[in-house]
N, C-alpha and C positions, 0 to 999 in steps of 0.2 A: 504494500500500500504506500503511494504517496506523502510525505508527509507536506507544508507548507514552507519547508525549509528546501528541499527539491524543486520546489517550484520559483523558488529565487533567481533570479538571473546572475551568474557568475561573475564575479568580480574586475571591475573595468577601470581603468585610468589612460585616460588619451588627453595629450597636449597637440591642438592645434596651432597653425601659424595663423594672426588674424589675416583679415582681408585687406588689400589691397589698400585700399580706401581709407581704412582707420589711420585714426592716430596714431603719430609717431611713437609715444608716451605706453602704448600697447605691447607686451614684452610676447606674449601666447594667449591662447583660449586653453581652457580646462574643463573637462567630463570626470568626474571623478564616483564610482558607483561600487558600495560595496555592502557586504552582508557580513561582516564583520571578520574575512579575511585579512584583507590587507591591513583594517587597525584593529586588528585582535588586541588582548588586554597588553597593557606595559608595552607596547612599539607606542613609538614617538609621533608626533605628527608632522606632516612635510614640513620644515621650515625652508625661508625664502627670502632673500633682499629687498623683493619688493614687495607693493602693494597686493592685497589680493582682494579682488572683488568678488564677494561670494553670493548666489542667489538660491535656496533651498527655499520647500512649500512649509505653508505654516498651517498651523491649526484648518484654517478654513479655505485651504485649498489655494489662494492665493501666492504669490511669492513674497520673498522676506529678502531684502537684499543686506549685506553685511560690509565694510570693508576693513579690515585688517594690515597694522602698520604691520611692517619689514620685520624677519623675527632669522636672526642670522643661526639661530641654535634650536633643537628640538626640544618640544617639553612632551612631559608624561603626556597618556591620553589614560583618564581614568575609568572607561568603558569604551568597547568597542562600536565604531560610527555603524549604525544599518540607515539606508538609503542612498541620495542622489545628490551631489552638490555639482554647479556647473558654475563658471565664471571665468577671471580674466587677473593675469596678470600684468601691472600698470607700475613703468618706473616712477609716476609722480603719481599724487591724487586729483583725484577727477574732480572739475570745480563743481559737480552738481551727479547727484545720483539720478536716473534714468527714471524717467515716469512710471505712474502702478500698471498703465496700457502695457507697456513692454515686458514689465515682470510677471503680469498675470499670465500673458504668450508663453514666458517662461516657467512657468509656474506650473503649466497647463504640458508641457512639453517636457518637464521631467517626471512627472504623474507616468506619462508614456513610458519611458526612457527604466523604470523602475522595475519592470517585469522581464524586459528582452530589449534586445540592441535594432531592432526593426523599426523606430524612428528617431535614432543619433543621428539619421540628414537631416531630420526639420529641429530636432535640437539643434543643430549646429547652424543652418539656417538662422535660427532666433537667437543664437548669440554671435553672428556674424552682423545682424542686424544691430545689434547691443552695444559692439564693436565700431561701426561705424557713426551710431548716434553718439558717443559720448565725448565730451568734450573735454579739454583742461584749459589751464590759466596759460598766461602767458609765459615761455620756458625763462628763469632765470636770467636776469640783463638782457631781457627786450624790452625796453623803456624808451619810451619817446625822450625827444633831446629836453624838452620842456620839465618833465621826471627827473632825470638825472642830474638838472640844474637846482632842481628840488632838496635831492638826494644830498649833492655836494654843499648844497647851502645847510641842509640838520646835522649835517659829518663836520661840517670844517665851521660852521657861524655866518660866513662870507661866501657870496656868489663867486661862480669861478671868474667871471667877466671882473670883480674889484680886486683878485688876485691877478688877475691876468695885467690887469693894471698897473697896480704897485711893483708886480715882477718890471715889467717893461720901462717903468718910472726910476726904479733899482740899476738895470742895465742902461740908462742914460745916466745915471749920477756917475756910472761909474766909468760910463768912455767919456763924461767932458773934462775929469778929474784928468791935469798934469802928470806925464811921468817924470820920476826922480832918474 
């Protein structure tokens, strides 16, 4: 006889490349499906440099989106994960989490995805979609020149323009001045 542990779909973990399209800031996609194989009790959990955007169903069938800082080192897992998590890893954070329309797509696509590997296309589909909707901030020193005058003036007191000055007012004092 069958029991309901037979009927589990065997344990899967698949890293995609995103699409094309996405953000540069998008490192992979992630399928991650297990029945308490791969995090059986005392194994660790993946840890990762980067961000991880995680989207699992919650109570009411819906999606539940998570995102998780950088964790360079494994911690315990104190029981072992049963079901579906699928997401994205991101070298920065995303300036805004993705609509409930798009989680519930997903949400709805790992319910699928729980049983048997017969629709990881259209999961992957809806987080190739999820991939390309999301956005981030501007990378690190892409500031308008108007900003960085900004910048220089809360760092230094003085706009660069009244040091640019003074420097310039310094090197004529110093070529009218006589040599010995």
């Amino acid at each position: 006889m069958l029991s309901s542990s037979n009927l589990m779909a065997p344990p899967l973990y698949l890293e995609l490349a995103p699409p094309d399209e996405a953000a540069k800031q998008i490192d992979h996609l992630f399928v991650f499906r297990d029945t308490g194989v791969l995090s059986g009790g005392g194994r660790g959990r993946f840890a990762t440099d980067l961000f991880t955007l995680s989207v699992t169903r919650d109570d009411s069938g819906g999606g539940r989106v998570s995102l998780a800082e950088p964790r360079p080192y494994c911690s315990p897992r104190p029981r072992p994960f049963l079901g579906v998590v699928a997401g994205l890893r991101l070298s920065s954070r995303p300036q805004r989490f993705p609509d409930s329309k798009v989680l519930d797509m997903l949400a709805s696509e790992l319910a699928r995805v729980q049983t048997g590997d017969d629709d990881l296309p259209a999961l992957i589909a809806v987080l190739d979609g999820l991939a390309r909707d999301l956005r981030f901030a501007a990378p690190p020193g892409a500031y308008s020149h108007r900003t960085k005058r900004r910048k220089v003036r809360a760092e230094t007191g003085v706009s660069r323009l009244a040091t640019l000055r003074r420097f310039r007012r310094a090197l004529g004092q110093l070529a009218s001045r006589p040599c010995r």
